[in-house]
C-alpha positions as CSV (number, residue, x, y, z in Angstrom):
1,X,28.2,-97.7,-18.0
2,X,24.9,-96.0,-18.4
3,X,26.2,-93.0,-19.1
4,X,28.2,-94.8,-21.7
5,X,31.9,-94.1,-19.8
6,X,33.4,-95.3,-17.4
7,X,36.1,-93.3,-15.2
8,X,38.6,-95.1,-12.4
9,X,41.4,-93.9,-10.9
10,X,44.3,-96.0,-11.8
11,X,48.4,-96.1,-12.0
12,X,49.3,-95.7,-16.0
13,X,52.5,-98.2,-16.3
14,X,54.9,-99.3,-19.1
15,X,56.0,-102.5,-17.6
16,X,54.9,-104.3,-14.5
17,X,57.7,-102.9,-12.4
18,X,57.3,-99.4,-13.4
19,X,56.1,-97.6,-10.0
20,X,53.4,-95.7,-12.3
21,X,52.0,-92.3,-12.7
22,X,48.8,-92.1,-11.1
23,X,45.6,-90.4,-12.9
24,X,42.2,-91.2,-14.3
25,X,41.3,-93.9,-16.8
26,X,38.3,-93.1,-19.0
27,X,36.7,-96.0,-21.6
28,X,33.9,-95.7,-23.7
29,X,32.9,-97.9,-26.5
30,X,35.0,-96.3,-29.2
31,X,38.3,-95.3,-27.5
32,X,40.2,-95.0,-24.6
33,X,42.1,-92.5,-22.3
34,X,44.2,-91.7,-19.5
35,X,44.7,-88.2,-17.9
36,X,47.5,-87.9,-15.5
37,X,46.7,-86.2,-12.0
38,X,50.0,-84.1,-12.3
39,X,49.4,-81.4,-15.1
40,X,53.6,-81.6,-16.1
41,X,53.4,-85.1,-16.9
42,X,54.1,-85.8,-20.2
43,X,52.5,-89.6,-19.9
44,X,49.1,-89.1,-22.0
45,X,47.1,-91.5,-24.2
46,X,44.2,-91.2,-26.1
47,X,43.8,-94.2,-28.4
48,X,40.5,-95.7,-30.5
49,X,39.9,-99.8,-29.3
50,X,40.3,-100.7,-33.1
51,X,44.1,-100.3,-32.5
52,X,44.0,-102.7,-29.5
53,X,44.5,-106.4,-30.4
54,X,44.3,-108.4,-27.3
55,X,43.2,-108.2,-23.4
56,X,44.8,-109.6,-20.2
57,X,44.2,-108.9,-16.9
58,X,44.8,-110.3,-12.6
59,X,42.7,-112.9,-11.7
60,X,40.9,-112.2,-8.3
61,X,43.1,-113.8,-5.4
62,X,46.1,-114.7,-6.9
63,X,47.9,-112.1,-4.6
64,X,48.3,-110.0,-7.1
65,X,47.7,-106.1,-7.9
66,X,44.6,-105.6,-9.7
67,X,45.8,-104.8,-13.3
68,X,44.7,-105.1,-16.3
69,X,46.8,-105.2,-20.0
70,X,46.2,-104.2,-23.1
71,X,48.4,-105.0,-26.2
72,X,48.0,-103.0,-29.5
73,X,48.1,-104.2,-33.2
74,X,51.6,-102.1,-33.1
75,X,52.9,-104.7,-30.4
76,X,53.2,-101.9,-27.3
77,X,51.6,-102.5,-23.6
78,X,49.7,-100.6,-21.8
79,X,49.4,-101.5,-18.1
80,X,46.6,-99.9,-15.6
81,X,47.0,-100.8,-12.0
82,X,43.3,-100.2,-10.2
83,X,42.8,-99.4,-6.5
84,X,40.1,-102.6,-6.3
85,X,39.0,-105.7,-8.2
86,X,35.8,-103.9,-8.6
87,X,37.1,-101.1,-10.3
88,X,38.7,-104.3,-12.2
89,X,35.8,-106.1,-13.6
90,X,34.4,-102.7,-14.2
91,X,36.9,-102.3,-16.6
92,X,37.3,-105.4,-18.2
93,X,33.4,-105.6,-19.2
94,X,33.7,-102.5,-20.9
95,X,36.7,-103.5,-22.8
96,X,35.5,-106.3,-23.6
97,X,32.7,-104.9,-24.9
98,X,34.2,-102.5,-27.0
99,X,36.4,-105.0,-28.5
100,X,33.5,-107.1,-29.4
101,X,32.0,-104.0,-31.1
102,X,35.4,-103.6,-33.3
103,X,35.3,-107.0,-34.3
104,X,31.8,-107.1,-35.5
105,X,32.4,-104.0,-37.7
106,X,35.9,-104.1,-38.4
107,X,37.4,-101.4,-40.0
108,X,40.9,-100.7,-41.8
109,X,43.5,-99.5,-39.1
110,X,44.2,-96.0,-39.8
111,X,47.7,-95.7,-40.9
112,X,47.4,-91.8,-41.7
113,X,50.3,-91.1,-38.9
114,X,52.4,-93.7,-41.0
115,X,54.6,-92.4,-43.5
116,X,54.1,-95.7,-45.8
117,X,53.8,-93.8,-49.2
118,X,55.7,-96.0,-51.8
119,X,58.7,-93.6,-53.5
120,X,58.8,-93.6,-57.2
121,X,61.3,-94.9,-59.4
122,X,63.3,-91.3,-59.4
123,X,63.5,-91.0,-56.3
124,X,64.6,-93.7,-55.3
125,X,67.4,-93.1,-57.7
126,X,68.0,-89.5,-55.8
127,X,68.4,-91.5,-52.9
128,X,70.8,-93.5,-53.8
129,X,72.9,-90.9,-55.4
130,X,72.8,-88.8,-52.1
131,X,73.9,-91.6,-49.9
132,X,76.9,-92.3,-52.1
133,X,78.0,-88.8,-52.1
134,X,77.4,-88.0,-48.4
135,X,79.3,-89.9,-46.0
136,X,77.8,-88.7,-42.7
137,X,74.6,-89.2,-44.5
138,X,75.2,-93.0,-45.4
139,X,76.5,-93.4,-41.7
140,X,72.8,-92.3,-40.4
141,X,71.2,-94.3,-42.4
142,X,72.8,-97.3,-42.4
143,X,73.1,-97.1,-38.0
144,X,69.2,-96.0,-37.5
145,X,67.4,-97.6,-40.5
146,X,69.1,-100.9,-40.5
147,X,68.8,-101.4,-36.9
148,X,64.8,-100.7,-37.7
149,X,65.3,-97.6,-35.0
150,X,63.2,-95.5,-37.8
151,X,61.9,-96.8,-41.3
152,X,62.7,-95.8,-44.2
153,X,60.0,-93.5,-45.0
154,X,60.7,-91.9,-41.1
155,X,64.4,-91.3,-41.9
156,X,63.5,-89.4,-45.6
157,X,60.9,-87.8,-44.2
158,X,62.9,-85.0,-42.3
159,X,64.6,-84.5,-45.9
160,X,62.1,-84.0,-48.6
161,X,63.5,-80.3,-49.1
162,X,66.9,-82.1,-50.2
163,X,65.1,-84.8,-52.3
164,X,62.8,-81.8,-53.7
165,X,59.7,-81.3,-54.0
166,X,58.6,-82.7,-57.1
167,X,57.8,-86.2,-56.1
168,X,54.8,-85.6,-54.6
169,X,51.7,-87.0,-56.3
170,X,49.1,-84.4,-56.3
171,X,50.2,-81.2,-55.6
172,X,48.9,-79.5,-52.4
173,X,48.6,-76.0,-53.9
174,X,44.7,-75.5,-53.9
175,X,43.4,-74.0,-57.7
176,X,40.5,-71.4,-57.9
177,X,38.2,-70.3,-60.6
178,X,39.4,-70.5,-63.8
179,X,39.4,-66.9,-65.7
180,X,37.1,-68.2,-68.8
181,X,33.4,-68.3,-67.8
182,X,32.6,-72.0,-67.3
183,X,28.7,-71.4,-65.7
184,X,28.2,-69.7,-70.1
185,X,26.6,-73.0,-70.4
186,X,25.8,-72.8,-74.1
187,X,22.8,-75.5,-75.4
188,X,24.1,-77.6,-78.2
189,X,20.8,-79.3,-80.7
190,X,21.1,-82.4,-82.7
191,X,19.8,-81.2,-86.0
192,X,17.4,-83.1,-86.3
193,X,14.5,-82.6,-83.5
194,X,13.7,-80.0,-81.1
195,X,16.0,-81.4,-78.7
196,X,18.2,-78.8,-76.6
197,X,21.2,-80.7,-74.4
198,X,23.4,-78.8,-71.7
199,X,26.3,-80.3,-70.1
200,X,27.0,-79.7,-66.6
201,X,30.2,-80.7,-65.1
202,X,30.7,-80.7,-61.5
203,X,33.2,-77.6,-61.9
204,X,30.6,-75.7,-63.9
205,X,27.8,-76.5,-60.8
206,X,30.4,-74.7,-58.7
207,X,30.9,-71.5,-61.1
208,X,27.1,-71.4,-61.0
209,X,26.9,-71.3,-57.5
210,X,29.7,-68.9,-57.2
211,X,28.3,-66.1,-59.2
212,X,24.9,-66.9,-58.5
213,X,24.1,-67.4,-55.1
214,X,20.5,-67.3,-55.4
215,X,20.1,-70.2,-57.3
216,X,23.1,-72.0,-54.9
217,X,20.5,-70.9,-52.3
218,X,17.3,-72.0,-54.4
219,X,19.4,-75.5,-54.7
220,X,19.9,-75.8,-51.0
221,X,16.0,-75.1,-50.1
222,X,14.5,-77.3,-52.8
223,X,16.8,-80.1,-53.6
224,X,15.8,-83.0,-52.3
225,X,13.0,-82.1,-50.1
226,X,10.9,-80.1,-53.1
227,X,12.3,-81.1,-56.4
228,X,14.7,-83.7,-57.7
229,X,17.8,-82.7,-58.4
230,X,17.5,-83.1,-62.5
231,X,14.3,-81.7,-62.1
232,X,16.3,-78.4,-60.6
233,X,19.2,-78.5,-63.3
234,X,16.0,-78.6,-66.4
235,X,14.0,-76.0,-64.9
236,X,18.0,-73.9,-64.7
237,X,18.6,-74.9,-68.1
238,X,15.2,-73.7,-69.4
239,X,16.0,-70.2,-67.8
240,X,19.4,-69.8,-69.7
241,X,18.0,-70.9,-72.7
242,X,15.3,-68.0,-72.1
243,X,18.6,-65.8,-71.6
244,X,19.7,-66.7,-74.8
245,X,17.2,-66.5,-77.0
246,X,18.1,-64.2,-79.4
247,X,15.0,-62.1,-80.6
248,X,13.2,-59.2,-79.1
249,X,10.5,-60.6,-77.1
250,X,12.5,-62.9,-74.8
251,X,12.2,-60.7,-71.9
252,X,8.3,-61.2,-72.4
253,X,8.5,-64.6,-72.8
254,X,10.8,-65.0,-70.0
255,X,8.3,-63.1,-67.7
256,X,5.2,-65.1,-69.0
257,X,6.9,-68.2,-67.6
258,X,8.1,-66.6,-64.7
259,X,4.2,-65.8,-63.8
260,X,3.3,-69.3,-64.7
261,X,6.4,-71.4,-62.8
262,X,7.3,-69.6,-59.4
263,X,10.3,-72.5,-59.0
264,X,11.3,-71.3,-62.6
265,X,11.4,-67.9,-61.8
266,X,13.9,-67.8,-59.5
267,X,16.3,-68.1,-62.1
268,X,15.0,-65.6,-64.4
269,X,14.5,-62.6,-61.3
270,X,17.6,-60.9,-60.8
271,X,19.4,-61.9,-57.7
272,X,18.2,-60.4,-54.7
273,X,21.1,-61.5,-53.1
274,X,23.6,-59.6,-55.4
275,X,21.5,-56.9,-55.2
276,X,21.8,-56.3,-51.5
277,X,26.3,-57.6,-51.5
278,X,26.2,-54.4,-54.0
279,X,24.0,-51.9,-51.3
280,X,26.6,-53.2,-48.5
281,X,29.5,-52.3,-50.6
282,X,28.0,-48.9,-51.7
283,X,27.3,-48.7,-47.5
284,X,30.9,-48.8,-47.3
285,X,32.3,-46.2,-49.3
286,X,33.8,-43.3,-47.5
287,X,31.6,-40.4,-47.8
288,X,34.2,-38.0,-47.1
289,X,36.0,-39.0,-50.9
290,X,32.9,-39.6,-52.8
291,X,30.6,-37.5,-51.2
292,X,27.7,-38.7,-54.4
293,X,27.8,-42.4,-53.1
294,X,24.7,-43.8,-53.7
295,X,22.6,-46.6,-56.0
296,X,23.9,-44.9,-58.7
297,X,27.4,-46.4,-58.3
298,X,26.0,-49.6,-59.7
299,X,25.4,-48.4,-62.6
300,X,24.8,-51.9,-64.2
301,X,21.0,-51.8,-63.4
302,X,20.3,-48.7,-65.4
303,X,18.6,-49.0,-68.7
304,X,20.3,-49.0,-72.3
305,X,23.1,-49.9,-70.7
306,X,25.9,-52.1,-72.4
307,X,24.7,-55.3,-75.0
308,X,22.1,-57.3,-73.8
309,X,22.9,-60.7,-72.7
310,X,21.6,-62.5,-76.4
311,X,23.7,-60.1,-78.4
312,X,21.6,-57.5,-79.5
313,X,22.3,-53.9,-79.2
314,X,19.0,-52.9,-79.9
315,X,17.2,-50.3,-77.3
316,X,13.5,-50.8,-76.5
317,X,11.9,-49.5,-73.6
318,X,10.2,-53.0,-72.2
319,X,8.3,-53.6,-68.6
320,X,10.0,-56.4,-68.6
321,X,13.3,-55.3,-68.6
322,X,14.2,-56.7,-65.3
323,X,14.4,-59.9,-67.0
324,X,17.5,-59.5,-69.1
325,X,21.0,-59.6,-68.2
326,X,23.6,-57.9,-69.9
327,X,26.9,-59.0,-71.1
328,X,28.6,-56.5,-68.8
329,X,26.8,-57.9,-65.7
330,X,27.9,-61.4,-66.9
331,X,31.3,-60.6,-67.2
332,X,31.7,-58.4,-63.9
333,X,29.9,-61.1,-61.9
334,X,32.4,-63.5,-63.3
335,X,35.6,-61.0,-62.5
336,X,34.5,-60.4,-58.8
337,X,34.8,-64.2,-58.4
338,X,37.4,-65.1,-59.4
339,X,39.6,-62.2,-58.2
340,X,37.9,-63.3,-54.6
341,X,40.0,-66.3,-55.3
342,X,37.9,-69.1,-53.6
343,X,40.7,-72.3,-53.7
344,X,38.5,-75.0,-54.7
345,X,40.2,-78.7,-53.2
346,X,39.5,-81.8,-56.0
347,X,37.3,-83.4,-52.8
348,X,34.7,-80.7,-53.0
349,X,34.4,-81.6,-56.4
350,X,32.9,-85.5,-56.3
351,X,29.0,-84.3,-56.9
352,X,26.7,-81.4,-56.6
353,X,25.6,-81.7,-53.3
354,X,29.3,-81.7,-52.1
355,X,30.1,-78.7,-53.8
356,X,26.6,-76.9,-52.8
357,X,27.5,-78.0,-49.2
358,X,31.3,-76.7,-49.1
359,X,30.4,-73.2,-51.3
360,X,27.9,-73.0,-48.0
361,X,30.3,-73.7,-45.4
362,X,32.6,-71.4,-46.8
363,X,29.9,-68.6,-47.5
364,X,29.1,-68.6,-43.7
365,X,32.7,-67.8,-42.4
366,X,33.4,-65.0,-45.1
367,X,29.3,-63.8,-43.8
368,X,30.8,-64.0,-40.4
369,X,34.1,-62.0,-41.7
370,X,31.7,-59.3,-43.3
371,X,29.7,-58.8,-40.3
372,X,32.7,-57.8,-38.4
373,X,34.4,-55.4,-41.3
374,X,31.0,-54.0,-41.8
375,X,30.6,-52.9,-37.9
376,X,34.5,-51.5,-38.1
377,X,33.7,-50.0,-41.0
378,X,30.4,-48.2,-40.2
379,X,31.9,-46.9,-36.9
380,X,35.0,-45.2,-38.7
381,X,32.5,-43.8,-41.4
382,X,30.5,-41.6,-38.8
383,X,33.3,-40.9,-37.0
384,X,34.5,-39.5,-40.7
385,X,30.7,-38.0,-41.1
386,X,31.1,-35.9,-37.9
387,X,34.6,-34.8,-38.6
388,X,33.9,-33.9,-41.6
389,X,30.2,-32.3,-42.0
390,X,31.6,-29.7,-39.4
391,X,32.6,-26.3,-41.6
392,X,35.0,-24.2,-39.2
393,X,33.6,-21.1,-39.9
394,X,30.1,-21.9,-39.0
395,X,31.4,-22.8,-35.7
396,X,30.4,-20.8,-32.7
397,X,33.6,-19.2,-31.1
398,X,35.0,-21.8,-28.9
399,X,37.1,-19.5,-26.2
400,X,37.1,-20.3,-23.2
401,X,36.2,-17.2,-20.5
402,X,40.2,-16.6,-18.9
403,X,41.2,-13.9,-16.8
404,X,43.3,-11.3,-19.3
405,X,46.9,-11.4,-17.9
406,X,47.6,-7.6,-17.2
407,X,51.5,-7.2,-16.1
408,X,52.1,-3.2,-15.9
409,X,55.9,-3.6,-15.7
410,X,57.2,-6.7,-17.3
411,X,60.9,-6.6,-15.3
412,X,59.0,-7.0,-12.4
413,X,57.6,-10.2,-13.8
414,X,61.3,-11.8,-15.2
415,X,62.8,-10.2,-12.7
416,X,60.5,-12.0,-9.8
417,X,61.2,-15.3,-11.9
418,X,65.1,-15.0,-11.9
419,X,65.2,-14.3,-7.9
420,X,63.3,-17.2,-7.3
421,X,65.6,-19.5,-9.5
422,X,68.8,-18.3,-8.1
423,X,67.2,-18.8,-4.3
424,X,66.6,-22.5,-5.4
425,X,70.0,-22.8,-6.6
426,X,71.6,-21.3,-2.9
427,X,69.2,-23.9,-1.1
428,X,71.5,-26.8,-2.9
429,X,74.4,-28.5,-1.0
430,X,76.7,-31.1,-1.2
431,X,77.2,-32.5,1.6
432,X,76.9,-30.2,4.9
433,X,78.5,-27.1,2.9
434,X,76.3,-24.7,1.1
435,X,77.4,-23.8,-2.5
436,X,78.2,-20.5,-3.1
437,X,77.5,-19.8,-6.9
438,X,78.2,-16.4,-7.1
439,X,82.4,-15.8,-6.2
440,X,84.7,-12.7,-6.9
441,X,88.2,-13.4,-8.5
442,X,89.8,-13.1,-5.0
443,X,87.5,-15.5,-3.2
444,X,88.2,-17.5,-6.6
445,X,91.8,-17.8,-6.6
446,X,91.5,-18.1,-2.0
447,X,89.9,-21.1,-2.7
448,X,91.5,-23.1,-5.0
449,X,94.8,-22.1,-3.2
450,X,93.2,-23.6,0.0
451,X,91.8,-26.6,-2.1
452,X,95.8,-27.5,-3.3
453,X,96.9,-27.0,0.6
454,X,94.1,-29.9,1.9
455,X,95.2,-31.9,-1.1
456,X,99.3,-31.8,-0.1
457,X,98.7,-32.3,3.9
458,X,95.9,-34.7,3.7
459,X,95.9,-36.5,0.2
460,X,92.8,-37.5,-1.6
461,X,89.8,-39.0,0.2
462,X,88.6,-41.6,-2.6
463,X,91.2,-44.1,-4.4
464,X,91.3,-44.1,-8.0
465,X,90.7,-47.5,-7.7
466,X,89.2,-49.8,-4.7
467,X,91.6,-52.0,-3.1
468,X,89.5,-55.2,-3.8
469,X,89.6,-54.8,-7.3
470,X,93.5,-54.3,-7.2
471,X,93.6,-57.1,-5.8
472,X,91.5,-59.6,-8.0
473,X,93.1,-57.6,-11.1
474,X,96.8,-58.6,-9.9
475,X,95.6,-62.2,-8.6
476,X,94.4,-62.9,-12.8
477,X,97.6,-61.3,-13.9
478,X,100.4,-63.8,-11.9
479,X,98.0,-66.6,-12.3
480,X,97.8,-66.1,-16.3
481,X,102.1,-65.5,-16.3
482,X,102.5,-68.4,-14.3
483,X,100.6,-70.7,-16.9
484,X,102.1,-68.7,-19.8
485,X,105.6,-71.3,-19.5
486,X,103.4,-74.6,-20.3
487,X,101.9,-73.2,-23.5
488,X,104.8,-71.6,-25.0
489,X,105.2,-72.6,-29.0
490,X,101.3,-74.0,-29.1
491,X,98.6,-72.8,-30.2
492,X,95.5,-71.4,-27.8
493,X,92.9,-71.3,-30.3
494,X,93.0,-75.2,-30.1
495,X,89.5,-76.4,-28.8
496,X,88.6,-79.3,-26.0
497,X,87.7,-81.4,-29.5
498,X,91.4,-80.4,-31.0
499,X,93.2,-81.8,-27.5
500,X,91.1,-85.4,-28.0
501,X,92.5,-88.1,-30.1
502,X,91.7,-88.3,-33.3
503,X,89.7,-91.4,-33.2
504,X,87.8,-90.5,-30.3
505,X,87.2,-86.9,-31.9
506,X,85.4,-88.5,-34.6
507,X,83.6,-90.7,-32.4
508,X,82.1,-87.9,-30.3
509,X,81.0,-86.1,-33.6
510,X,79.5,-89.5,-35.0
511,X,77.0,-89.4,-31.5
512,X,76.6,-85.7,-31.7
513,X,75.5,-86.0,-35.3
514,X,73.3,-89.4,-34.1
515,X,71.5,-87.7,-31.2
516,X,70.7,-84.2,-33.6
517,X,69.0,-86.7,-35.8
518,X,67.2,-88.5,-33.0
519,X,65.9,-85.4,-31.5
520,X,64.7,-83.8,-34.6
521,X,62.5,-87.3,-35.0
522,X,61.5,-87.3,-31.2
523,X,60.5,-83.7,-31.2
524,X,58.1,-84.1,-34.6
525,X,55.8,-86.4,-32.6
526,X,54.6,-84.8,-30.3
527,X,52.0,-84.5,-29.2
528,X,51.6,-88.6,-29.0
529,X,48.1,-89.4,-30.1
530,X,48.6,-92.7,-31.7
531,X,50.1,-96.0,-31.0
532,X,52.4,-95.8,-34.0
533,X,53.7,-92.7,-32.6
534,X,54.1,-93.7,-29.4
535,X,55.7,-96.7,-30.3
536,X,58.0,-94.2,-32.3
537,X,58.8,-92.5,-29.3
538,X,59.9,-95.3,-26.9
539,X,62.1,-96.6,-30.0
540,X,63.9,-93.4,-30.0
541,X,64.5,-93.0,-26.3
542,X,65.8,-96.5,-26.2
543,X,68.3,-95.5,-29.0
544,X,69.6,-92.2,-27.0
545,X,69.8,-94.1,-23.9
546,X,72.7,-96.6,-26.3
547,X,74.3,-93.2,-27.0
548,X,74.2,-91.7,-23.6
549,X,75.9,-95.3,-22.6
550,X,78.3,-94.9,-25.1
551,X,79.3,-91.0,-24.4
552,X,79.7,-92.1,-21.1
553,X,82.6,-94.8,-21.8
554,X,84.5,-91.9,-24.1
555,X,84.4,-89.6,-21.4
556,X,85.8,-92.1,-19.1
557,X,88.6,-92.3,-21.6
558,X,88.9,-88.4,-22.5
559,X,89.7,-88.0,-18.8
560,X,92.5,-90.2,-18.5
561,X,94.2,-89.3,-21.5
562,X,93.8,-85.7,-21.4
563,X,96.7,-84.3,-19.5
564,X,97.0,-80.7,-20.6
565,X,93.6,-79.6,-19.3
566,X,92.1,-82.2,-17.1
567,X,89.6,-79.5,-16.1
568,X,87.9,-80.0,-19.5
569,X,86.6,-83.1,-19.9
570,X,83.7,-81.9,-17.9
571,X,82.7,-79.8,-20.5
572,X,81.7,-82.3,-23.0
């Protein structure tokens, strides 16, 4: 236990007379498992202690195999048979430990597996209404759920496309950025004093971070090791209100506190990290269609360009330029986001540091993603670049030094080729007899006389048809006339179901319908990782194993009363 697990080989059993399926127990403080030796063994478990209720193991010399039991909140056994008492006591400390651990910090058994969710009033209603009109339905659900083989949130499970989909209680669609610009935080002033208020919703924090990642990355270096978080959300505020100021030395003001505040300046530079997204984007454009690809594609950063971000239209050649946005950037920013369409889950939205955290975890993978395209991409682009850059009539000749073919008479040449054909052909045979491809009309008509002689005396070699398969074809024939007298006046498109009575027909459609219903639920849980789910999966087996019982008994009976085709009771 100092490595804090214990391993020991042991027999895995469901009851105490179950030979077992031998493997390897593992126990550590928080759960338990059990890995069979055989890799085809479907008998696994891997279960947490806090879903173990109770203890029991062998006491030492009561003649007795060394096994130890443990019993789950869920009411299921799980037996392990150990090669020694040792192993044994091993064991039991551990699990004792572990369960004292639980108990000391209890915590709520975790019921996620369990369908439980309470239906609403309407559905309910639905319900109802579907198991009056459907019959076969009614008969399922009255024979599984009423016996407590599944519950009642197990049997509508399976069904939710027939109940529809609009009982759900949050939808599971994920929502992204809204197409109105939430992050245009705009101040709002009492009236009275000097007082300037922004309100900043969780939502808005993620816009901000969205389409500006270089205060989303100013948040995650300063807040909470530098700064306080409302100390980071004033000195942002301050910055925007510099952004919309509306008179014509903003821009210096916004650079004199720049100089002053390095933390406030970070919102007032442009963002570096925009800056260098837009060079890897101009990196990727194919130079072979836009061979003028360059900085000048973002034309957003060139002077006098659109209205500047207060409103103004007004064109004044400033040093301090750089520290005005314009609307257009604003709005193009905001565009690119949300057509990225970044689904934003209601969980990421409980407070800032969530939502800084999961804009991160998100920014890495679509990083990682870029990485990638950006290799592809470059390696197709000077692939392109060398295709291209190449003009064909700058090339050096390319001709390779061959031997000019010089044929003074070109007959000889076919002719040469035409004697060596026909000399293949003459070197052909079938069987010992050369072919002769070449004939007169008198050596013509000699042979096929001579052909009709052989044919007369002798006959022909090969049958049209083997004598075997004569054989088998005639055996079929008598056998199917001979049976044709006992089905005269009935018709042969009558099934093995059609031939059964007509209670036991409906019987052995009733278990059909049963066991499609029982498979469908033992199939959708696996794999077992839980003790609800495995307790799930024994109560199903149990319920096939009636069925099997019971199929067996109307065979019994099929066989004796069928008299027509005895042969086909085996089928069922």
């Amino acid at each position: 236990m100092a490595s804090g697990q214990v391993s020991k080989r042991v027999k895995f059993k469901s009851s105490v007379k179950d030979p077992g399926t031998p493997g390897r127990l593992f126990l550590t403080l928080e759960r338990l498992m059990f890995k069979p030796n055989s890799p085809n063994s479907a008998t696994k478990l891997n279960m947490e202690f806090r879903f173990v209720k109770n203890h029991k193991y062998t006491k030492e010399g009561s003649n007795k195999a060394p096994m130890l039991n443990l019993t789950s909140s869920q009411g299921v056994s799980y037996i392990f048979e150990f090669e020694s008492y040792d192993d044994l006591h091993v064991c039991k400390e551990c699990v004792g430990k572990a369960l004292s651990k639980t108990g000391e910090t209890p915590k709520p058994i975790d019921t996620s597996e369990v369908p439980s969710e309470q239906p609403s009033t309407e559905e309910l209603l639905l319900r109802m209404n579907m198991l009056r009109e459907n019959g076969e339905l009614q008969k399922l659900h009255m024979r599984f759920v009423s016996d407590g083989i599944l519950t009642e949130a197990e049997f509508w499970a399976t069904r939710k496309k027939l109940l529809g989909g609009n009982f759900s209680k949050k939808s599971k669609q994920r929502t992204g950025l809204k197409s109105f610009v939430l992050s245009d935080t705009k101040p709002s002033t009492d009236g009275r004093t000097n007082k300037v208020t922004f309100t900043l919703t969780p939502e808005i924090v993620r816009e901000v971070f969205a389409e500006k990642p270089a205060v989303h990355q100013a948040y995650l270096n300063l807040v909470p090791r530098k700064m306080s978080e409302r100390d980071f959300w004033s000195k942002y505020c301050r910055a925007e209100y510099l952004h919309h100021a509306k008179n014509a030395n903003a821009g210096a003001a916004a650079a004199a506190e720049a100089a002053e505040d390095e933390e406030l300046a970070l919102f007032l530079k442009p963002d570096d990290i925009l800056a260098s997204e837009t060079r890897r984007k101009i990196r990727c454009v194919d130079p072979t269609l836009d061979m003028e690809a360059d900085e000048g594609d973002d034309y957003t950063h060139l002077p006098d360009h659109g209205i500047v971000r207060d409103g103004s239209k007004e064109i004044t050649e400033s040093q301090h330029e750089h520290y005005r946005r314009t609307l257009s950037q604003e709005l193009n920013r905001h565009a690119a986001v949300v057509l990225q369409g970044t689904p934003i889950d209601e969980e990421q939205l409980k407070d800032t540091q969530t939502v800084a955290e999961a804009l991160k975890l998100s920014k890495q993978g679509q990083n990682a993603s870029n990485e990638e395209t950006d290799m592809n991409t470059n390696q197709d682009r000077l692939s392109r670049i060398s295709k291209m850059i190449e003009i064909d009539d700058l090339q050096a000749s390319s001709d390779l030094p061959l031997a000019p073919l010089s044929i003074k008479d070109p007959r000889d040449y076919f002719d040469s080729q035409q004697a060596t054909a026909l000399k293949n052909s003459r070197d052909t045979s079938i069987g010992n007899d050369p072919v002769k491809r070449i004939l007169s009309t008198e050596e013509s008509y000699a042979s096929l006389r001579d052909s009709i002689s052989h044919v007369k005396t002798t006959g022909l070699i090969n049958p049209i048809i083997t004598p075997e398969a004569a054989v088998k074809v005639l055996s079929v024939l008598t056998h199917n006339i001979s049976s044709t007298k006992y089905d005269i006046g009935k018709n042969h498109g009558l099934s093995f179901l059609d031939t059964l009575p007509n209670t036991s027909k409906e019987e052995l459609l009733y278990h059909w319908t049963s066991l499609q219903e029982l498979l469908r639920h033992y199939w959708s849980s696996y794999p077992i990782t839980t003790a609800y789910l495995y307790t799930k999966v024994s109560r199903l087996k149990d319920a096939m194993s009636k069925i099997d019982s019971q199929l067996q008994v109307i065979w019994a009976i099929s066989s004796l009363c069928n008299i027509l085709f005895p042969h086909s009771a085996s089928f069922m």
